[in-house]
C-alpha positions in Angstrom: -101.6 -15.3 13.2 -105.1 -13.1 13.6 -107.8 -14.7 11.8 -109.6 -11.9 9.6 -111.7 -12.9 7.2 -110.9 -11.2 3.3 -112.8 -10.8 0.0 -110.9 -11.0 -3.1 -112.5 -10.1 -7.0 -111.4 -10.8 -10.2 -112.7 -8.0 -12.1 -112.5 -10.1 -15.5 -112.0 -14.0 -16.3 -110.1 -13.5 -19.3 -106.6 -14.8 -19.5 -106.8 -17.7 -16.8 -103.7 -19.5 -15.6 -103.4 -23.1 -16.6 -101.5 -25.6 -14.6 -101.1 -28.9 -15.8 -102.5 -31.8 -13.0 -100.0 -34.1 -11.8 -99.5 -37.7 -13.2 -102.0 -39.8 -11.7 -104.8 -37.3 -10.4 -108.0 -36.3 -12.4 -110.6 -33.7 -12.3 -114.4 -34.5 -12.8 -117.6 -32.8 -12.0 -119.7 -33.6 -9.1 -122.1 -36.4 -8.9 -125.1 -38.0 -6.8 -123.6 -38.7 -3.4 -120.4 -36.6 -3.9 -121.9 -34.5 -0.9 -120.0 -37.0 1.2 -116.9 -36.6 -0.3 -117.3 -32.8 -0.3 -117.7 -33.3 4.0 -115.1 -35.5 4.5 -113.0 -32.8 2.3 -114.2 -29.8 3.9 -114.3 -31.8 7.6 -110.5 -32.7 7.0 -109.2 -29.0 6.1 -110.8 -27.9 9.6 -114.0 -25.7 8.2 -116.2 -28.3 10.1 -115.7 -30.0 13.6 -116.3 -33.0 11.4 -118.1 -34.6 8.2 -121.7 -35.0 10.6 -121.7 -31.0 10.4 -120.0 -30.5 7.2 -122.8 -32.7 5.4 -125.5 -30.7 7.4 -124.0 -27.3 5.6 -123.5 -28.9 2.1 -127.2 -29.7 2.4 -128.4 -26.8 3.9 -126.3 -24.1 1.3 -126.1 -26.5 -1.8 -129.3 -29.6 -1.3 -131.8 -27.3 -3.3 -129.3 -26.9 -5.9 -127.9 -30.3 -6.9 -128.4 -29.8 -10.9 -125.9 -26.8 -10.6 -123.7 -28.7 -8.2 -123.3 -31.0 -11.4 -122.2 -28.7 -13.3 -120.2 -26.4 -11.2 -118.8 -28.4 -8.2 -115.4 -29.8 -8.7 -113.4 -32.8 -7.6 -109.5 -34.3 -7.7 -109.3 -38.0 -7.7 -106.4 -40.1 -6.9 -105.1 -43.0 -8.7 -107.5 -45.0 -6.8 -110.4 -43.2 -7.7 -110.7 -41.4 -4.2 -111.9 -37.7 -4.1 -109.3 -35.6 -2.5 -109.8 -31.9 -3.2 -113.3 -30.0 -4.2 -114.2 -26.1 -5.4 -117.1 -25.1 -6.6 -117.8 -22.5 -9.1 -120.5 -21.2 -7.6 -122.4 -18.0 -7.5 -123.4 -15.0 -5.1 -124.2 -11.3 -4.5 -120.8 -9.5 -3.8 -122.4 -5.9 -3.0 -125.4 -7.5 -1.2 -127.4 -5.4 -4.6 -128.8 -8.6 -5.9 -126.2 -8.2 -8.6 -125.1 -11.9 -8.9 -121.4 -12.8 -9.4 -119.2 -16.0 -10.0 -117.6 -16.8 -7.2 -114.9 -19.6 -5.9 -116.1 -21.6 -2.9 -115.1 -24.2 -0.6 -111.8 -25.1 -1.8 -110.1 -27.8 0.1 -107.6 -30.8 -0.4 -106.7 -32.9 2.0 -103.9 -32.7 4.7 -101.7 -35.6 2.9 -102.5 -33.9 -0.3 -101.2 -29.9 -0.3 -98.5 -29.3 -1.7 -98.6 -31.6 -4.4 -99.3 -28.8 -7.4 -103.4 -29.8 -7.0 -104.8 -26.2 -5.8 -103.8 -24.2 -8.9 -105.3 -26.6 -12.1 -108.4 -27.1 -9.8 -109.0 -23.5 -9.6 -108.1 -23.1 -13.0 -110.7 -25.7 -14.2 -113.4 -23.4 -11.5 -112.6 -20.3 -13.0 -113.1 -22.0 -17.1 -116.3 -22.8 -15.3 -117.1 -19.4 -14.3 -116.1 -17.8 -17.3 -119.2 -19.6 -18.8 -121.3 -17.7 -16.5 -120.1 -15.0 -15.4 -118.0 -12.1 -16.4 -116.2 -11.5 -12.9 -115.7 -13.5 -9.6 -114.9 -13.6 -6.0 -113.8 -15.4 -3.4 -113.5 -15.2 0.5 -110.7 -16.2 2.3 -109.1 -15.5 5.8 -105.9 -14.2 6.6 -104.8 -17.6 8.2 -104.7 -19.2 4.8 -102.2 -16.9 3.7 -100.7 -19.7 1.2 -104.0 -19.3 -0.8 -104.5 -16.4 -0.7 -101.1 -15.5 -2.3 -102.3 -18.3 -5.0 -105.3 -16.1 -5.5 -103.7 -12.5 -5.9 -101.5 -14.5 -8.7 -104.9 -15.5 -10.1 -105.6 -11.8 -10.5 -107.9 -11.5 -7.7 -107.1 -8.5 -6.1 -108.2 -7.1 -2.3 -112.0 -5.9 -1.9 -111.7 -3.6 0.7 -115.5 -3.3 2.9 -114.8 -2.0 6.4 -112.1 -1.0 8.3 -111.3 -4.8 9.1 -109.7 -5.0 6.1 -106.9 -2.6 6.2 -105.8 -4.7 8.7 -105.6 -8.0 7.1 -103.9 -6.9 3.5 -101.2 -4.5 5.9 -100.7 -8.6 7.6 -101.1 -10.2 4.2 -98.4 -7.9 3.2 -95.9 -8.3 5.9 -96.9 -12.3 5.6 -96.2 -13.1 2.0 -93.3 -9.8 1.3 -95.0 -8.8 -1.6 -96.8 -5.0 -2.1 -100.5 -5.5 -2.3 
């Protein structure tokens, strides 16, 4: 499939889906040294050629900002205690206006992980985050993750359309997932 890359808003963060997390998994908030955890997540879904440069973005987009990270970033534990999925609630200037907006970013779980029902409480627990905040939000995605980005438009995010690009991808994201967007 042709990688495009998609932004999505949520032009409100009222009414949020809940979804209960499986037996055995819990959510908590970041902590000092979680930025490993966060590259060996991130490395592991393929947005890095591997933790080395994973670690070097975290530090470079998030090392200034380590008190929000504690109150924003997100992670799924195992039974063991093991982080295995992240998002951040985060922040950013959708219109490039200085306007700031909530926004989800970096969600990943791990490989062995998807498709155990862990993607929609995490971004449910994001977007409670958000709503704090903010009173809107936005994502990016990429047509290739077609599976989330289905998860998102049931979220109530809905297409942001910015140059001609994007015709493209929600016509694909259409045929992909049969539904009228």
């Amino acid at each position: 499939m042709k990688r495009i890359r998609l932004k999505m808003v949520r032009k409100n963060l009222l009414n949020i889906p809940e979804y209960p997390l499986p037996n055995g998994f819990q959510i908590r908030l970041f902590e000092k040294g979680d930025e490993h955890n966060w590259a060996r997540i991130e490395a592991s879904v393929d947005e890095f050629k591997d933790e080395k440069n994973a670690l070097k973005h975290f530090t470079k987009e998030f090392g200034s900002h380590i008190d929000d990270m504690k109150m924003r970033c997100l992670f799924i534990e195992n039974e063991q205690g093991e982080a295995i999925a992240t998002t951040t609630a985060w922040y950013g200037d959708l219109r490039g206006n200085g306007e700031i907006t909530g926004r989800i970013h970096w969600v990943g779980v791990i490989p062995e992980y998807q498709g155990q029902k862990l993607s929609k409480p995490l971004l449910s627990a994001a977007m409670h985050i958000l709503a704090r905040y903010h009173s809107s939000a936005y994502l990016t995605s990429q047509t290739t993750s077609y599976q989330a980005v289905n998860m998102y438009l049931n979220y109530g995010f809905e297409p942001y359309r910015t140059a001609p690009s994007c015709e493209e991808a929600w016509s694909l994201m259409e045929d992909t997932l049969n539904r009228r967007i």
